[in-house]
C-alpha beads as a LAMMPS data file, in Angstrom:
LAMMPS data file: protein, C-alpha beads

243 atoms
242 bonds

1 atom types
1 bond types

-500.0 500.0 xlo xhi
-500.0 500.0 ylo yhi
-500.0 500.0 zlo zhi

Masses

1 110.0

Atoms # bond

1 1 1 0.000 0.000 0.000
2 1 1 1.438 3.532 -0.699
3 1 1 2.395 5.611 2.074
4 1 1 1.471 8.901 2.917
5 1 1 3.176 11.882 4.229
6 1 1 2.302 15.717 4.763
7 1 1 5.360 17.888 5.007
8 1 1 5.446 21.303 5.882
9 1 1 6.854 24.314 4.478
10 1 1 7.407 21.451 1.660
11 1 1 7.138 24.468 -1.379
12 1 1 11.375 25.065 -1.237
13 1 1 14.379 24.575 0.203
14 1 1 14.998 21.778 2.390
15 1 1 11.567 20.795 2.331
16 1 1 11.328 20.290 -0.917
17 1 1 14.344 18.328 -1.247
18 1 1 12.818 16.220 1.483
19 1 1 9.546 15.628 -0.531
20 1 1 11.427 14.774 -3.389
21 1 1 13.500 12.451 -2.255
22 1 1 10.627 10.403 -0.334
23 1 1 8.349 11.569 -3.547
24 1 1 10.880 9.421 -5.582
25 1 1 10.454 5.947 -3.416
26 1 1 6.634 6.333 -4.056
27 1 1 5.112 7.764 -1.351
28 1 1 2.104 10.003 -1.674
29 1 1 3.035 14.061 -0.513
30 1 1 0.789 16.410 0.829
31 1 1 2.531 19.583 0.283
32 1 1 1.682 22.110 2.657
33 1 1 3.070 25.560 2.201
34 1 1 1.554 29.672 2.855
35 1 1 1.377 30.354 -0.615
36 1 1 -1.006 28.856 -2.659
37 1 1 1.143 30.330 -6.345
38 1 1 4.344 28.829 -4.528
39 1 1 2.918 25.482 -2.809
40 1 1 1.273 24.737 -6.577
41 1 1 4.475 25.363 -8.318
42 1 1 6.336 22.929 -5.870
43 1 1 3.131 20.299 -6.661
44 1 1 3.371 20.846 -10.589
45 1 1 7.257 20.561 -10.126
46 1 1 6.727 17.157 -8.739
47 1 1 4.591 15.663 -10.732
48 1 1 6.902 16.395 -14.063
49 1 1 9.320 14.333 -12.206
50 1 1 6.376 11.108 -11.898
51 1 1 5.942 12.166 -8.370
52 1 1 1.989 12.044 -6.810
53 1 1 1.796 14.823 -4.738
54 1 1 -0.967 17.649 -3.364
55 1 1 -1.160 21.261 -2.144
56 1 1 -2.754 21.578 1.105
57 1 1 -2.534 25.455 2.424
58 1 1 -1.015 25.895 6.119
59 1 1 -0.147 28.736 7.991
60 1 1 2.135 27.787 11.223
61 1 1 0.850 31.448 12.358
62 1 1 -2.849 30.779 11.480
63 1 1 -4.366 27.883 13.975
64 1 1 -7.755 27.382 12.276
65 1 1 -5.700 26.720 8.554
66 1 1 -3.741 24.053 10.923
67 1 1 -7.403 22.183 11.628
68 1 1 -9.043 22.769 8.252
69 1 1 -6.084 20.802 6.859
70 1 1 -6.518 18.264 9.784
71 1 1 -10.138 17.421 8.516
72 1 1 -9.364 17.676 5.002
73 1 1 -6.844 14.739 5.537
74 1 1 -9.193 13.048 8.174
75 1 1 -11.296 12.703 5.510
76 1 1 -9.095 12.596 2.514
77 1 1 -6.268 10.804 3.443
78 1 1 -7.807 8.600 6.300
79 1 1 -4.686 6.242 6.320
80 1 1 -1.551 9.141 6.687
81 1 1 1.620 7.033 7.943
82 1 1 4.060 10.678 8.622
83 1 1 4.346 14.287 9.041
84 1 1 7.270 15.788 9.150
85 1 1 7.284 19.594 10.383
86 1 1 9.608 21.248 8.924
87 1 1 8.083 24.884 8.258
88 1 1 10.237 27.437 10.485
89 1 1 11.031 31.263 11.078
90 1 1 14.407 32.267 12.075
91 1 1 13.734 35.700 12.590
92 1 1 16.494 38.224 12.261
93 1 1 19.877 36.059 13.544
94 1 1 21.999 38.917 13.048
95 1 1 20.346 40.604 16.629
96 1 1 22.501 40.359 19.931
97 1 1 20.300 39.387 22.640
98 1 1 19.880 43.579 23.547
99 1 1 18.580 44.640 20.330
100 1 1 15.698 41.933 20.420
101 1 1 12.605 42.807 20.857
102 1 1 9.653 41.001 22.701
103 1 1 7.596 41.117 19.884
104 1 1 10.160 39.491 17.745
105 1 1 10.818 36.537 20.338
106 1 1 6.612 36.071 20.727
107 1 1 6.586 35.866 16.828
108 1 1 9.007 33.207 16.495
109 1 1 7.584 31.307 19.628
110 1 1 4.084 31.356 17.754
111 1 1 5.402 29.896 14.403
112 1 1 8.005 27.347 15.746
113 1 1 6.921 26.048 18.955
114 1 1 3.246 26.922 19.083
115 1 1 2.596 25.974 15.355
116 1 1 4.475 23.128 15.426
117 1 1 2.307 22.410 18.829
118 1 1 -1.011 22.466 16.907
119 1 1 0.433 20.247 14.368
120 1 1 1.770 17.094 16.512
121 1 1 -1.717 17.619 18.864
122 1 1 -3.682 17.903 15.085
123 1 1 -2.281 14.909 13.702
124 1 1 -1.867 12.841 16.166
125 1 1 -5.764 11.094 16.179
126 1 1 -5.186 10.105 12.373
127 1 1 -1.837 8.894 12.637
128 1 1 -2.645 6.884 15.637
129 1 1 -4.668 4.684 13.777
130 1 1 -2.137 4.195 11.507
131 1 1 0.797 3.791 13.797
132 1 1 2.356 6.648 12.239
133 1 1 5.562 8.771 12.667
134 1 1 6.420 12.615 13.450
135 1 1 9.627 14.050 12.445
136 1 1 10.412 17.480 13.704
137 1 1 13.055 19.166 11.786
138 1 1 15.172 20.722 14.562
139 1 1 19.101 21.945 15.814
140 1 1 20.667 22.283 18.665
141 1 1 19.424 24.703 20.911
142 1 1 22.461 25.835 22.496
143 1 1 24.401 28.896 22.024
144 1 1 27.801 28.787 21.196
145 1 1 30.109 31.098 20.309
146 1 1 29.768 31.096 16.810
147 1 1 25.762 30.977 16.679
148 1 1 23.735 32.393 19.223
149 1 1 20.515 34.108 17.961
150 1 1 18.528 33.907 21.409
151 1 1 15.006 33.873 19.612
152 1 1 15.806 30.971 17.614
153 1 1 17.466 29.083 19.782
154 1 1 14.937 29.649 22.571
155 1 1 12.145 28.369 20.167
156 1 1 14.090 25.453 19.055
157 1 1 15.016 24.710 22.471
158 1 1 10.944 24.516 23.378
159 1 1 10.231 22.749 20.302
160 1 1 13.224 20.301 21.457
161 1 1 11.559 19.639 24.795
162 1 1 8.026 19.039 23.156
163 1 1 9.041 16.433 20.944
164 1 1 10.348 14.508 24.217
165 1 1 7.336 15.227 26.304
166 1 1 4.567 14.024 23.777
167 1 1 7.226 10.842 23.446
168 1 1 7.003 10.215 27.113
169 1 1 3.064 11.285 26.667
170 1 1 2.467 8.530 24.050
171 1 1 3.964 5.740 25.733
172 1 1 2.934 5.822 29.107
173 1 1 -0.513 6.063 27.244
174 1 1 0.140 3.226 24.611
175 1 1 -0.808 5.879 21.596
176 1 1 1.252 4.205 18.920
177 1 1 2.384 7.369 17.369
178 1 1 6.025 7.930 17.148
179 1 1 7.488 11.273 17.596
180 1 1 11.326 12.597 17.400
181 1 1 13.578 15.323 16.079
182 1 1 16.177 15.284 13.168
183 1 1 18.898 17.524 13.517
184 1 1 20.483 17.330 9.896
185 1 1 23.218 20.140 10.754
186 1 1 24.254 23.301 8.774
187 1 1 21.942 23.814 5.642
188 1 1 22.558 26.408 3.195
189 1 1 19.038 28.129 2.878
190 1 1 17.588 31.128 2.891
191 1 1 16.539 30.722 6.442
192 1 1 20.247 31.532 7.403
193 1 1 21.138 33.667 4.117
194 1 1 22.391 30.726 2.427
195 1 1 25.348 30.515 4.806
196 1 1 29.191 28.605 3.652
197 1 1 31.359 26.971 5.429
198 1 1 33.683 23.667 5.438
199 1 1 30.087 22.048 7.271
200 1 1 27.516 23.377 5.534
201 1 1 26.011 21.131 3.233
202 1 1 23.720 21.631 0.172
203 1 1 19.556 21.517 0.184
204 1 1 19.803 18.392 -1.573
205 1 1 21.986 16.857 1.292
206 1 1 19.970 17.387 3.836
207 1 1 16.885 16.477 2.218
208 1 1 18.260 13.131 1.488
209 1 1 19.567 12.937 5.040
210 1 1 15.575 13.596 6.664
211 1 1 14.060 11.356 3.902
212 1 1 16.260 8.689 4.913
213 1 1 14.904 8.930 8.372
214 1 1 11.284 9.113 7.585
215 1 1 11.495 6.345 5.791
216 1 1 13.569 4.043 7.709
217 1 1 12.375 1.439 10.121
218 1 1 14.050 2.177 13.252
219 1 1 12.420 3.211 16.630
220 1 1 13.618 6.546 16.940
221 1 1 10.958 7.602 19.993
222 1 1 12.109 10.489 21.619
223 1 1 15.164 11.151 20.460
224 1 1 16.791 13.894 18.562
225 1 1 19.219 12.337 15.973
226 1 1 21.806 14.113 14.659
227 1 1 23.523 13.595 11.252
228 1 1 26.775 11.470 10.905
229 1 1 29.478 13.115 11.618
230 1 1 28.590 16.448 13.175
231 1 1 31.320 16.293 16.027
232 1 1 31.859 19.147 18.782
233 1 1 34.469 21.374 16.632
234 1 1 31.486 20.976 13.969
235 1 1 29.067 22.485 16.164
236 1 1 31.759 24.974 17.248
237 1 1 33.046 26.027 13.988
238 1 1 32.548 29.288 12.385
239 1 1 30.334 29.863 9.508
240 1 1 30.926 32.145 6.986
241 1 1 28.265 33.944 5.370
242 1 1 27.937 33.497 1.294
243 1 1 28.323 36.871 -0.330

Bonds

1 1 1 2
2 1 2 3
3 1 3 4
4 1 4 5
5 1 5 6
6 1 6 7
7 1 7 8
8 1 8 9
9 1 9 10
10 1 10 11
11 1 11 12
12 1 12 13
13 1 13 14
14 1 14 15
15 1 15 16
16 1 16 17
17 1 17 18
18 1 18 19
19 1 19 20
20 1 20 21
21 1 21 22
22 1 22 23
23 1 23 24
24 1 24 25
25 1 25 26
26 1 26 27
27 1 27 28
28 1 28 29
29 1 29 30
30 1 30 31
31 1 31 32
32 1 32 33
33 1 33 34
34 1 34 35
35 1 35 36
36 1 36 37
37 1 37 38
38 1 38 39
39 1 39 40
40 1 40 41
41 1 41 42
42 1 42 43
43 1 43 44
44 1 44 45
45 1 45 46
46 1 46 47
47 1 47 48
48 1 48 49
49 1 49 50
50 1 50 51
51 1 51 52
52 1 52 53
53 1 53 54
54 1 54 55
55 1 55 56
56 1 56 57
57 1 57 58
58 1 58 59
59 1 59 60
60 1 60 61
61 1 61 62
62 1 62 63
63 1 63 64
64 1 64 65
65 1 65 66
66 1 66 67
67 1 67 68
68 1 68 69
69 1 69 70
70 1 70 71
71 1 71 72
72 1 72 73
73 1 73 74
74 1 74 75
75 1 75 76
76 1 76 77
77 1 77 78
78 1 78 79
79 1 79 80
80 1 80 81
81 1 81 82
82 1 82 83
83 1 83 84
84 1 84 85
85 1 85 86
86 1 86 87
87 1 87 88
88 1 88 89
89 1 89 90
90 1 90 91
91 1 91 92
92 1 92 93
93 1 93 94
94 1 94 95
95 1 95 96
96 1 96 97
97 1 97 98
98 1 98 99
99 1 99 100
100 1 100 101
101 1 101 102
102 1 102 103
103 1 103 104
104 1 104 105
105 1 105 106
106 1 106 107
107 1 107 108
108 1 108 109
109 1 109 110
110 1 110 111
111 1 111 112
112 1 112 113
113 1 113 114
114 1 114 115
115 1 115 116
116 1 116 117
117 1 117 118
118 1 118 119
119 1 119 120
120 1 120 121
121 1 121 122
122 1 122 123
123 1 123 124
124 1 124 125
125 1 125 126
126 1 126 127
127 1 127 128
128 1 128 129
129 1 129 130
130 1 130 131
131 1 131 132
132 1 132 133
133 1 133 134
134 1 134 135
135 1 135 136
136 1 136 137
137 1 137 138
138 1 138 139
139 1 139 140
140 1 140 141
141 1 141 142
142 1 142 143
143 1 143 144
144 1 144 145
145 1 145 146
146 1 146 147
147 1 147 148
148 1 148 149
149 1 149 150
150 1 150 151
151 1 151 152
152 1 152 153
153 1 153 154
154 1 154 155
155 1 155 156
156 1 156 157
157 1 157 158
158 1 158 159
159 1 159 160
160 1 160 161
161 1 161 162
162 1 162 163
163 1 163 164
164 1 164 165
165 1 165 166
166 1 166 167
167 1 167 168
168 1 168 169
169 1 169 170
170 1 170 171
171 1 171 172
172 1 172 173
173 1 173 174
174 1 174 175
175 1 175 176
176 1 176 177
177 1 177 178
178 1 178 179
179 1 179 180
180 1 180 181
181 1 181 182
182 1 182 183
183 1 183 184
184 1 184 185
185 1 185 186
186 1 186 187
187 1 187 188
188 1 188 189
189 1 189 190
190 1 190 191
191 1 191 192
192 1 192 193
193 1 193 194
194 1 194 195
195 1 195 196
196 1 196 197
197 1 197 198
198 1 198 199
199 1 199 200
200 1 200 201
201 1 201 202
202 1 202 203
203 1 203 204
204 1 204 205
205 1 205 206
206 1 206 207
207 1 207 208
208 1 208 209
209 1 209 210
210 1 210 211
211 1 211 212
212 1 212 213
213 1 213 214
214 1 214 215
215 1 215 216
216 1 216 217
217 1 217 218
218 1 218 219
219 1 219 220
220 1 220 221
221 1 221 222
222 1 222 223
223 1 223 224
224 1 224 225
225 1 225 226
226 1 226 227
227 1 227 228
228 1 228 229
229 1 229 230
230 1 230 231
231 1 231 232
232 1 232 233
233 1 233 234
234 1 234 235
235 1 235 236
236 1 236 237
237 1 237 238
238 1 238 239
239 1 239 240
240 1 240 241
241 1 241 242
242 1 242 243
């Protein structure tokens, strides 16, 4: 039976690399993305390349587009087997802690922990029927010398400790829904102004990396997994910012 998997924030970047490369080993996408032009043009891209896949509109920021898509698929896609959150703000990473404003921190709260929030609590009845899967699209959450943009990593941090609190939720409750975080290290996106460095990989890199997760058959409950090879002076070294 084909599998089914909503992504978010699926219409570029590493999101769409991810939907690709599980688009590719026949798995059904539900592309979720803001913009409708955008989240189309990802869809029609996919489907040149053989790939079955849908829009479905989501707005981390909007709550009630997060449960019109949960009854679309309730009743749609019945039998969903993963969603993997990957949607994100990183807000302006360039701020010292003093120049932030409280405004700025609430806004990236809202998308990336409380968003992401909606989505696991959403989800979770349909893909506990299916023993499905949640992969959170995460990093480490904390600050180092070289990287440490408070309101991200604050958010991340929160969005790190929710993924192991519905794990410990699920199992001492039996819900046979699995739930963990992929940390698939430096990315070069426009989230962090397509950064360069000796560790920063391509879109296409990590995309493969998360796909390969999702679609594995490991019990990953609870944990956050980090890619191969991302060692302390990794974490520690210091990107350089493409020109």
């Amino acid at each position: 039976m084909t599998k089914i998997v909503l992504i978010t924030g699926a219409n570029k970047g590493i999101g769409f690399e991810t939907a690709k490369q599980i688009g590719k080993n026949g798995w059904t996408l539900l592309i979720s993305a803001r913009n409708e032009e955008r989240g189309k043009n990802a869809v029609h891209q996919l489907q040149q390349d053989g790939i079955t896949a849908e829009w479905l509109q989501i707005d981390l920021n909007d709550i009630a587009s997060i449960h019109k898509a949960a009854r679309y698929v309730e009743e749609r896609y019945p039998k969903l087997d993963g969603l993997i959150n990957n949607a994100g703000i990183s807000g302006d990473m360039q701020k010292n802690p003093l120049e932030l404003k409280s405004s700025e921190l609430e806004q990236l709260a809202k998308v990336n922990f409380l968003g992401n929030f909606e989505m696991i609590k959403s989800f979770t009845p349909i893909l506990s029927r299916n023993h499905g899967r949640i992969l959170n699209v995460t990093i480490p959450a904390t600050p180092i010398g070289s990287f440490n943009p408070l309101g991200y990593l604050a958010s991340k941090a929160s969005l790190n400790s929710m993924i192991k609190s519905f794990a410990m939720y699920y199992k001492k409750h039996e819900i046979p829904v699995e739930i963990f975080g992929v940390l698939p290290g430096g990315i070069s996106t426009d989230l962090n102004q397509h950064q360069s460095g000796l560790l920063i990989r391509t879109v296409q890199e990590g995309g493969e990396s998360i796909a390969k997760v999702m679609m594995d058959r490991h019990n990953h409950q609870g944990k956050l997994l980090m890619r191969m090879g991302l060692t302390q002076l990794a974490r520690n070294f210091v990107f350089r910012r493409h020109d």
